[in-house]
N, C-alpha and C positions, 0 to 999 in steps of 0.2 A: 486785491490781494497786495499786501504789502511783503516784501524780501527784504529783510536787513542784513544783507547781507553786500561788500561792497563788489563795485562793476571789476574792478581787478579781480578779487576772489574767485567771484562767477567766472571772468576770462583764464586763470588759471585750474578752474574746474573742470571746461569744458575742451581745454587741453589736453588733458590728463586724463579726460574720458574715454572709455570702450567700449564699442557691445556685448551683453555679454554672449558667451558661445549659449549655440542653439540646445534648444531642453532637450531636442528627440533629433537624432543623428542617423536614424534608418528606421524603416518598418514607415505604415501609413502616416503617421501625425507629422513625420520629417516630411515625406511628399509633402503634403498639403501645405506645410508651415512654407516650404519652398515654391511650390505652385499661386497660393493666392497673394491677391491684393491688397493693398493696406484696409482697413474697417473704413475707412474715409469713402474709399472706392465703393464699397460694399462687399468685401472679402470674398470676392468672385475669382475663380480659375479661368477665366475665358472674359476677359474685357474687349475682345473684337466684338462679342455678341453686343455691348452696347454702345459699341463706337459708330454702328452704321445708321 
């Protein structure tokens, strides 16, 4: 993949960045959004289960 765009621009980009605010702020999908894992992990709420 090519980005033409230049290394300053990106580093003034990623400056400037935020997250944005979370979609669901209460009710179940907030739990969960705030309970699990990155997809990386496998979006698991209990990562002890595969630590041992």
């Amino acid at each position: 993949m090519q980005l033409n765009v230049s290394e300053s621009e990106l580093a003034r980009r990623r400056a400037n960045w935020q997250p944005p605010a979370p979609r669901y702020t209460k009710g179940v999908l907030a739990k969960y959004a705030f309970l699990v894992s990155s997809s990386s992990l496998g979006a698991v709420t209990d990562l002890d289960l595969f630590n041992n």
